[in-house]
TIMARGU-632724 format. One line per field, with one value per atom (N, C-alpha, C): residue number from 1; residue in one letter; atom name; x, y, z. Coordinates in nm, 3 decimals, always signed. Layout:
TIMARGU-632724
pos NUM, ...
code A, ...
site CA, ...
px X, ...
py Y, ...
pz Z, ...
This chain:
TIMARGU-632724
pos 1, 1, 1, 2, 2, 2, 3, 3, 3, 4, 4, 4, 5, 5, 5, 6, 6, 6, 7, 7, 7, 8, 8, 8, 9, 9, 9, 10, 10, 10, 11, 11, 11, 12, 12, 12, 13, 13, 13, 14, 14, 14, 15, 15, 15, 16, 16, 16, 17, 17, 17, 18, 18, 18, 19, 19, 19, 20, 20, 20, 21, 21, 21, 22, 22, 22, 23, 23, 23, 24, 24, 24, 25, 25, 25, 26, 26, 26, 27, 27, 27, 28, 28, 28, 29, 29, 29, 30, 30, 30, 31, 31, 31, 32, 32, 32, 33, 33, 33, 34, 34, 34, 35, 35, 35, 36, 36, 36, 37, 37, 37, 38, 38, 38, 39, 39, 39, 40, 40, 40, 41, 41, 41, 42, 42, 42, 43, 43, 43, 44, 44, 44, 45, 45, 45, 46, 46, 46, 47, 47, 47, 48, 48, 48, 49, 49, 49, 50, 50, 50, 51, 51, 51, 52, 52, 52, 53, 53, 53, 54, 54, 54, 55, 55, 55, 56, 56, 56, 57, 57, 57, 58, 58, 58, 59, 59, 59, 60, 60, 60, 61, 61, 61, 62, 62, 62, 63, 63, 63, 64, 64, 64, 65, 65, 65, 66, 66, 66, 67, 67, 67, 68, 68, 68, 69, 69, 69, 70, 70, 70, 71, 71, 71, 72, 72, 72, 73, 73, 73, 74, 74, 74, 75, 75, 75, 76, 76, 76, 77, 77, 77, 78, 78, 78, 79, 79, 79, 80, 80, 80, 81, 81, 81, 82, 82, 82, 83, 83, 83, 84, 84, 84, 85, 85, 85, 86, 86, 86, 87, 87, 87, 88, 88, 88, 89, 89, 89, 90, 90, 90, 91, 91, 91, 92, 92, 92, 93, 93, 93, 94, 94, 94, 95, 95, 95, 96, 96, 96, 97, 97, 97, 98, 98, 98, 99, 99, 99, 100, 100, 100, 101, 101, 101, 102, 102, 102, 103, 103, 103, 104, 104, 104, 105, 105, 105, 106, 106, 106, 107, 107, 107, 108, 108, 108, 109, 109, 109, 110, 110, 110, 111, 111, 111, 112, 112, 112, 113, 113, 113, 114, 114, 114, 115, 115, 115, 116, 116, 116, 117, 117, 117, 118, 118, 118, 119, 119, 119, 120, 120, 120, 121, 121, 121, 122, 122, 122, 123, 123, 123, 124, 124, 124, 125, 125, 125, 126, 126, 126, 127, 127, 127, 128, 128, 128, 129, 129, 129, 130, 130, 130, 131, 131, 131, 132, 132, 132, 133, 133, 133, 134, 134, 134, 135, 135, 135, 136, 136, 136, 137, 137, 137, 138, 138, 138, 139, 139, 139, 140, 140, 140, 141, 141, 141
code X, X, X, X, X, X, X, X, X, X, X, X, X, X, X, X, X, X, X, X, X, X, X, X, X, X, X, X, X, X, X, X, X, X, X, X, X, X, X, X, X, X, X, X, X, X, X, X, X, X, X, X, X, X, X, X, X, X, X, X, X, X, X, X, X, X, X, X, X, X, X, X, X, X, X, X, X, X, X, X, X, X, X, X, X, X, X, X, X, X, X, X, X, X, X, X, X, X, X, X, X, X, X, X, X, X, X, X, X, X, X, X, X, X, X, X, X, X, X, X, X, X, X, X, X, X, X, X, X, X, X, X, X, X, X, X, X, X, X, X, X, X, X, X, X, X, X, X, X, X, X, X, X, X, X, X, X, X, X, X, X, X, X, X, X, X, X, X, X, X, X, X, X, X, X, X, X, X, X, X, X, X, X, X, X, X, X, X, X, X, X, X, X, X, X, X, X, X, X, X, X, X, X, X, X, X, X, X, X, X, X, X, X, X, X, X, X, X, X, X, X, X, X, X, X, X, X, X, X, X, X, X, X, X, X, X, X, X, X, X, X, X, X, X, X, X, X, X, X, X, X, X, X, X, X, X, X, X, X, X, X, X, X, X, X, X, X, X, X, X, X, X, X, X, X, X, X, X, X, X, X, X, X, X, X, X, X, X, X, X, X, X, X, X, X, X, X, X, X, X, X, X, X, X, X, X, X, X, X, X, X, X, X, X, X, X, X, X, X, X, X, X, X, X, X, X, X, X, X, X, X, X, X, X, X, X, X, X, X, X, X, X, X, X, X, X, X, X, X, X, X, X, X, X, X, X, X, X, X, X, X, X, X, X, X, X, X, X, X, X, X, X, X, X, X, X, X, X, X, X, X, X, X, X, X, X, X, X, X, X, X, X, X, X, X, X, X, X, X, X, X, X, X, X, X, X, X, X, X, X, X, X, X, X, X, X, X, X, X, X, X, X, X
site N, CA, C, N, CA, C, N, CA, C, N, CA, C, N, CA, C, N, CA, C, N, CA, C, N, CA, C, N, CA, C, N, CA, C, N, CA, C, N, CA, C, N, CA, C, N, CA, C, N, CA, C, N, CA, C, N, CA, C, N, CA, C, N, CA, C, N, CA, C, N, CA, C, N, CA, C, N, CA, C, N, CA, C, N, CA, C, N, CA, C, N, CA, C, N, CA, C, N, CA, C, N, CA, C, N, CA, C, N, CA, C, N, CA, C, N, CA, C, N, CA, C, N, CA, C, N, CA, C, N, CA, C, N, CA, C, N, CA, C, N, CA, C, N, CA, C, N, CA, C, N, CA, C, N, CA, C, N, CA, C, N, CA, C, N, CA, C, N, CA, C, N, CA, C, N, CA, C, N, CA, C, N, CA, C, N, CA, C, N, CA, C, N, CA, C, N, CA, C, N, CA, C, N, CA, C, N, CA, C, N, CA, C, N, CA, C, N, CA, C, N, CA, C, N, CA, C, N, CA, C, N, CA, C, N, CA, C, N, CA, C, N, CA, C, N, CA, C, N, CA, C, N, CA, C, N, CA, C, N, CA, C, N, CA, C, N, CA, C, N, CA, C, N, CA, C, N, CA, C, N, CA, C, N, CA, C, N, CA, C, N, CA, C, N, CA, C, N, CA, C, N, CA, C, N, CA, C, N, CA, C, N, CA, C, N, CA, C, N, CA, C, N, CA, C, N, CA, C, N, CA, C, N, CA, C, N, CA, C, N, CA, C, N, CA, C, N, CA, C, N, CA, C, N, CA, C, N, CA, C, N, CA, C, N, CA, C, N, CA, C, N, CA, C, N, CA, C, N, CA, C, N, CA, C, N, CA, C, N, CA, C, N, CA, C, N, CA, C, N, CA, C, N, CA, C, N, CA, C, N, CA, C, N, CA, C, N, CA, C, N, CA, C, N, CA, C, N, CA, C, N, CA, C, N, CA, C, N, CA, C, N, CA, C, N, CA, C, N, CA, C, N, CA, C, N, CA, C, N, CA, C, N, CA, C, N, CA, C, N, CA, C, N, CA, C, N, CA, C, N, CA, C, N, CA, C, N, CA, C, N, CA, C
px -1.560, -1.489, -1.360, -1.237, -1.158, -1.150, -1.037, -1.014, -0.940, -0.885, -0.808, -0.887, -1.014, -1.093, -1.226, -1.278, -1.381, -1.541, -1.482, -1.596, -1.542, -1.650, -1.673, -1.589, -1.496, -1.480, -1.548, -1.583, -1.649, -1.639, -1.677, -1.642, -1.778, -1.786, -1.896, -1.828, -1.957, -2.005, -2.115, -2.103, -2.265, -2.334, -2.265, -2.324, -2.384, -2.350, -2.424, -2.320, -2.321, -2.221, -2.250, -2.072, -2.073, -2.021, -1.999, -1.899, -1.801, -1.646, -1.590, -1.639, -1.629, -1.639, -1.536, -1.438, -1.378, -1.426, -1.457, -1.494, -1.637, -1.730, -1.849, -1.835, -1.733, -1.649, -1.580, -1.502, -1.437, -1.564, -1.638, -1.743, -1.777, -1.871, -1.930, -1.844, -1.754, -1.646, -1.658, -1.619, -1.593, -1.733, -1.850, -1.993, -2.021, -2.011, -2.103, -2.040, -2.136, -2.052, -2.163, -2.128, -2.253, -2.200, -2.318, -2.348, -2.234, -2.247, -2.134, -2.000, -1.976, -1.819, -1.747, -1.833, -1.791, -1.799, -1.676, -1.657, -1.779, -1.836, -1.892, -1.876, -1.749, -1.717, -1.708, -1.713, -1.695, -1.846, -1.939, -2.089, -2.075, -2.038, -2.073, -2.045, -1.955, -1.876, -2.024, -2.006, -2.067, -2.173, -2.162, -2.278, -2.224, -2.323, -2.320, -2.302, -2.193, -2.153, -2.118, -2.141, -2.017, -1.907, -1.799, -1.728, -1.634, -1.645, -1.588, -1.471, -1.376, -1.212, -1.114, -1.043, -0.977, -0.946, -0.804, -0.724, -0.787, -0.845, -0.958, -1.083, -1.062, -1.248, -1.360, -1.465, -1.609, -1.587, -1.583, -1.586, -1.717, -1.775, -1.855, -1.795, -1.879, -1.829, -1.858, -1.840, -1.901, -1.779, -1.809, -1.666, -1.653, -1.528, -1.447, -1.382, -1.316, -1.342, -1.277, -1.329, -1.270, -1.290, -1.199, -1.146, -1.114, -1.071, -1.011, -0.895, -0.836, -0.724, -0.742, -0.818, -0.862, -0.991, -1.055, -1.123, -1.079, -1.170, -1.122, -1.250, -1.300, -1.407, -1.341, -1.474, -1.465, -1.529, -1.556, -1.648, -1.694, -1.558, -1.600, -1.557, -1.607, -1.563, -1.564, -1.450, -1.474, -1.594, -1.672, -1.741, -1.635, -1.630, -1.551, -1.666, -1.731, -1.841, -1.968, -2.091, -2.148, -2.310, -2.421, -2.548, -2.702, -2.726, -2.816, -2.924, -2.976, -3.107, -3.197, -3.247, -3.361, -3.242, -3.314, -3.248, -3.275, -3.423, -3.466, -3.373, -3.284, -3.179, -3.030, -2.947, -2.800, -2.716, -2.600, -2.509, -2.470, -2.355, -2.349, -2.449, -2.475, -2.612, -2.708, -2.747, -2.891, -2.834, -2.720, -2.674, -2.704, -2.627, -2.661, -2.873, -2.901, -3.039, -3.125, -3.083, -3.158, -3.087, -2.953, -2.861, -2.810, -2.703, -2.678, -2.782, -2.731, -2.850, -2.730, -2.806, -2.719, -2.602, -2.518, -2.372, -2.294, -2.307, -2.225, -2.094, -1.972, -1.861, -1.774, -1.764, -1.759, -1.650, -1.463, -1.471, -1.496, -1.411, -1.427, -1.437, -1.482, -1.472, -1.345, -1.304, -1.189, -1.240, -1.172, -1.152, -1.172, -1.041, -1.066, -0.963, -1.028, -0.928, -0.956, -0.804, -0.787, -0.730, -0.830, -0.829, -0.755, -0.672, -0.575, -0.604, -0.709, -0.657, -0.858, -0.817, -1.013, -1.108, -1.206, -1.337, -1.451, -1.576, -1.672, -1.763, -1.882, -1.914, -2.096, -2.176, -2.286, -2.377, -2.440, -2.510, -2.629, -2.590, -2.678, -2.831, -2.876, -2.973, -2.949, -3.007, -2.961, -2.987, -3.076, -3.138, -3.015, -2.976, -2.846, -2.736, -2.719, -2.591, -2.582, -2.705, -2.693, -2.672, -2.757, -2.706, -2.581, -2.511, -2.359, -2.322, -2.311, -2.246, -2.248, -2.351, -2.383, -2.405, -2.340, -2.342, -2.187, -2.208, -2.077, -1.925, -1.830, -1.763, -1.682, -1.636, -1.591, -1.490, -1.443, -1.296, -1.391, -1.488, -1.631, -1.697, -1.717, -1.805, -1.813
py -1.245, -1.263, -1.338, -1.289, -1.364, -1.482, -1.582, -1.714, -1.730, -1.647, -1.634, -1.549, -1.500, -1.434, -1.532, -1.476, -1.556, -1.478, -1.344, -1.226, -1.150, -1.102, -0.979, -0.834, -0.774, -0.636, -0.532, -0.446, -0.313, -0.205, -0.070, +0.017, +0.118, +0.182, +0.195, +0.401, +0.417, +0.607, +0.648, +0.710, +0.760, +0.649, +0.591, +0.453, +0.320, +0.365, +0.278, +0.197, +0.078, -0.015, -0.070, -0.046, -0.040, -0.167, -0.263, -0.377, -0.260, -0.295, -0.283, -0.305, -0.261, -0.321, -0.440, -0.432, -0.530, -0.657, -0.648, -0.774, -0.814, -0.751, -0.775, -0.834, -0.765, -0.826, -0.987, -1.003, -1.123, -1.215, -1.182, -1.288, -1.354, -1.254, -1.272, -1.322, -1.350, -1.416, -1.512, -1.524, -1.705, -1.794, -1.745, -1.796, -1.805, -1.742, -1.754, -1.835, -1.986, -2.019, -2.069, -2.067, -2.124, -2.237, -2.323, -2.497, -2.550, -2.539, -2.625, -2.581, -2.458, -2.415, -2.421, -2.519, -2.599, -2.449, -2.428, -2.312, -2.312, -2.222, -2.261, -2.339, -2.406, -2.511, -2.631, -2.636, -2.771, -2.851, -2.750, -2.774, -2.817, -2.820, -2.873, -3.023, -3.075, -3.231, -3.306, -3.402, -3.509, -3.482, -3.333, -3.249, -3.300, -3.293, -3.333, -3.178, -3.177, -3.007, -2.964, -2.862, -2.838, -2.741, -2.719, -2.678, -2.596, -2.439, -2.359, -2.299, -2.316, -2.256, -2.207, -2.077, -2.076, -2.146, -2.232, -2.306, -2.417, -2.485, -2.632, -2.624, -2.529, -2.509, -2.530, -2.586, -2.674, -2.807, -2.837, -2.979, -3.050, -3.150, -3.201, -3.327, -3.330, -3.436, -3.398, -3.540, -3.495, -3.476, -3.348, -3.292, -3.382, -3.403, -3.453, -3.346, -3.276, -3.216, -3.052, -2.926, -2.809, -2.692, -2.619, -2.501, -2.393, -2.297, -2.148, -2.216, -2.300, -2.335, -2.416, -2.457, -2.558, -2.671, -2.758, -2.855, -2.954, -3.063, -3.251, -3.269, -3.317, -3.381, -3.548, -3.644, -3.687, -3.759, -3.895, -3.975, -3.832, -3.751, -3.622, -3.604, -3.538, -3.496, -3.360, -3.348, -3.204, -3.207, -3.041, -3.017, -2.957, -2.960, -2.922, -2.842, -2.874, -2.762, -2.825, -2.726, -2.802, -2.708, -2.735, -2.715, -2.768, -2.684, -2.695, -2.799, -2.892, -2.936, -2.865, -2.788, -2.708, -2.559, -2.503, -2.400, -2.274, -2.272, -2.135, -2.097, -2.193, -2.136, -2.178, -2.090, -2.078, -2.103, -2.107, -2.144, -2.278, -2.247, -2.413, -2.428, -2.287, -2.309, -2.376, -2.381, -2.458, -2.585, -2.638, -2.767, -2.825, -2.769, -2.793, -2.825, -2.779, -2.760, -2.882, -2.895, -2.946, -3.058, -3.052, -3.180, -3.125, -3.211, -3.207, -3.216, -3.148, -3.172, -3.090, -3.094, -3.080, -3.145, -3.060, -3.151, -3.081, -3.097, -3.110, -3.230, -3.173, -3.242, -3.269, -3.382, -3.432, -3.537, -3.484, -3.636, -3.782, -3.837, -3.952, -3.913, -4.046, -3.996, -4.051, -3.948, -3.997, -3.992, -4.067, -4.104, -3.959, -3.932, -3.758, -3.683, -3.589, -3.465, -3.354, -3.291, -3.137, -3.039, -2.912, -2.837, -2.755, -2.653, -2.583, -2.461, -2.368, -2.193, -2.214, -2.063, -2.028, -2.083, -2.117, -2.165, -2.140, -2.167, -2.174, -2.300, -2.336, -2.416, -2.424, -2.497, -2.467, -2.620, -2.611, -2.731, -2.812, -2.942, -2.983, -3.061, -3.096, -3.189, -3.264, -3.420, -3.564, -3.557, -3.530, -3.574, -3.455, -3.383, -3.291, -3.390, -3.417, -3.481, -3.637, -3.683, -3.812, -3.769, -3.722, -3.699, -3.611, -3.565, -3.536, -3.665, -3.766, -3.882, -3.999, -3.980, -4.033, -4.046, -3.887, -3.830, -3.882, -3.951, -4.038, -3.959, -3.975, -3.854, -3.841, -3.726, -3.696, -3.827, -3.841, -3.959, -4.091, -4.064, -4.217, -4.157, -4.051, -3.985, -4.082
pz -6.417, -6.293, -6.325, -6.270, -6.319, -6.220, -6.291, -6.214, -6.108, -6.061, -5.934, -5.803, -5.846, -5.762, -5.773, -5.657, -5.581, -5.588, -5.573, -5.647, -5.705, -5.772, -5.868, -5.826, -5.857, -5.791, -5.864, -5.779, -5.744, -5.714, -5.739, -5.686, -5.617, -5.522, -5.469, -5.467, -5.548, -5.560, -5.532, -5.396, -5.308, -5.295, -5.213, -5.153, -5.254, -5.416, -5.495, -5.537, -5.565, -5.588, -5.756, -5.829, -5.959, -5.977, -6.137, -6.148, -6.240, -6.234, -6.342, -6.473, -6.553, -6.701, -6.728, -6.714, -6.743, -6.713, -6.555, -6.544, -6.576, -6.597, -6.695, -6.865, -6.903, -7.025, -7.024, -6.919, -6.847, -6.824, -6.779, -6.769, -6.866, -6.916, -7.037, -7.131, -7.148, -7.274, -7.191, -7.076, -6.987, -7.025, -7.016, -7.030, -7.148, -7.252, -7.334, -7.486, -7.489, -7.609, -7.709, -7.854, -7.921, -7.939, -7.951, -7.979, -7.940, -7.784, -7.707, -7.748, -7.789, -7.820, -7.932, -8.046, -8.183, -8.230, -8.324, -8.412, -8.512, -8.613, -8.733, -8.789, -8.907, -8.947, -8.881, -8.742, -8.672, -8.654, -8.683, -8.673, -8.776, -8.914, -9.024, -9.041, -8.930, -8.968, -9.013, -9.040, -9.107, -9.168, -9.252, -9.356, -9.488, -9.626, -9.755, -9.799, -9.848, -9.880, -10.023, -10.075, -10.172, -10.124, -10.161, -10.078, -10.166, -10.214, -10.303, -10.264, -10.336, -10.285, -10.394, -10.412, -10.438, -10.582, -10.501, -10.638, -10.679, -10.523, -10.577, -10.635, -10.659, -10.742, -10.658, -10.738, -10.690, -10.629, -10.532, -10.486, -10.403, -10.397, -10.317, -10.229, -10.090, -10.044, -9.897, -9.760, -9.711, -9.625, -9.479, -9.447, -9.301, -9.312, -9.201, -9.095, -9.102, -9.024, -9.071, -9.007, -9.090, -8.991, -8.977, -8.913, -8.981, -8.944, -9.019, -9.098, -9.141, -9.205, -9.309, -9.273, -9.413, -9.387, -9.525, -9.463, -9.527, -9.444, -9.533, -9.524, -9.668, -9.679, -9.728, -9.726, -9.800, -9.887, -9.949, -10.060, -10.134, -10.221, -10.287, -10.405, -10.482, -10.636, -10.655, -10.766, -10.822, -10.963, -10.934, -11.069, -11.094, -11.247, -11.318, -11.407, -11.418, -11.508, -11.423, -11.421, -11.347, -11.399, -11.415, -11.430, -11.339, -11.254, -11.174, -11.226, -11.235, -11.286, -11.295, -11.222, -11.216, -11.251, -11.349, -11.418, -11.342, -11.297, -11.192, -11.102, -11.015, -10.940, -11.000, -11.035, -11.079, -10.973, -11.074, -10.964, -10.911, -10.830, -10.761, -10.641, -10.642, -10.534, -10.531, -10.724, -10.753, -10.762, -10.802, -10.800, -10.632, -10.560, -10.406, -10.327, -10.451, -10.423, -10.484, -10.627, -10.702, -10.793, -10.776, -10.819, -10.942, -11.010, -11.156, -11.249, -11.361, -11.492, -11.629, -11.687, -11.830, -11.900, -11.906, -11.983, -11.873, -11.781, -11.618, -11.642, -11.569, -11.545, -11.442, -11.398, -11.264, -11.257, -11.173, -11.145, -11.100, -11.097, -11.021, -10.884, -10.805, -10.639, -10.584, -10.531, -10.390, -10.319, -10.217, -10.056, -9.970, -10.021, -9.908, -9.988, -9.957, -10.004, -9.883, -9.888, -9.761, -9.836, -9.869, -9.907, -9.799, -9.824, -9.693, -9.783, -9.747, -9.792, -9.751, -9.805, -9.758, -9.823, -9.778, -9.847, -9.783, -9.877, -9.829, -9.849, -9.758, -9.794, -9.840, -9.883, -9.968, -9.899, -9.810, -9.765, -9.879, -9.906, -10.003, -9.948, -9.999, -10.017, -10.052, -9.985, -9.995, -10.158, -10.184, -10.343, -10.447, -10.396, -10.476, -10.482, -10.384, -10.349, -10.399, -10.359, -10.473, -10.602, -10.658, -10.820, -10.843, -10.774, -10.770, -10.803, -10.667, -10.701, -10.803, -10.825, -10.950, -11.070, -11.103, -11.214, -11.265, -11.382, -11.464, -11.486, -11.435, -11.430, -11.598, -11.576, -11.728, -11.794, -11.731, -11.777, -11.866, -11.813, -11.869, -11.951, -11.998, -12.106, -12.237
């Protein structure tokens, strides 16, 4: 229904009364929103992430806030090489799962960093994500 009308318009064929489509369309976009309207990425704020992009590589950290344009995490590091602990799952996926392990390389932590181009992001586990952070970063080897 639009916002300048009060009802629905209609059109009536052999006495049976139809809605436009449009305004069945119009509605339905006015009503219907997921988790209070928050985009995908806006659901993620104050998640323990890794967060894969482009030119910034592997990063972890937790996100501040992120849209179609970019995100800001932060208390985050880059892997720079990185090995799942548990070897059964690969990837930065199994890292996200099961933490660092091997001869993994990690920097230091910053404050925040804003990644600006596309990404994705990889939800961790507290126990992943601690041993992210606590894994000695390369510069200390």
């Amino acid at each position: 229904m639009s916002k300048k009308q009060d009802k629905i318009d209609t059109i009536s064929i052999n006495g049976d009364e139809y809605i436009l489509a449009s305004e069945v369309i119009e509605t339905v976009v006015e009503h219907v929103t997921i988790d209070g309207g928050k985009s995908i990425a806006q659901r993620w704020h104050g998640k323990k992430v890794i967060v894969r992009s482009r030119n910034e590589g592997i990063n972890a950290g937790i996100v501040v806030c992120a849209d179609e344009t970019g995100i800001e995490i932060k208390d985050c590091r880059r892997l720079y090489y990185h090995e799942p602990k548990d070897k059964a799952i690969s990837w930065y996926e199994g890292v996200a799962q099961s933490g660092l392990g091997g001869s993994s390389k990690v920097s230091g932590t910053v404050d925040s960093k804003i990644i600006i181009e596309d990404y994705s992001l990889t939800l961790c586990t507290d126990e992943a994500f601690d041993s992210i952070m606590e894994w000695t970063p390369n510069a200390q080897s």
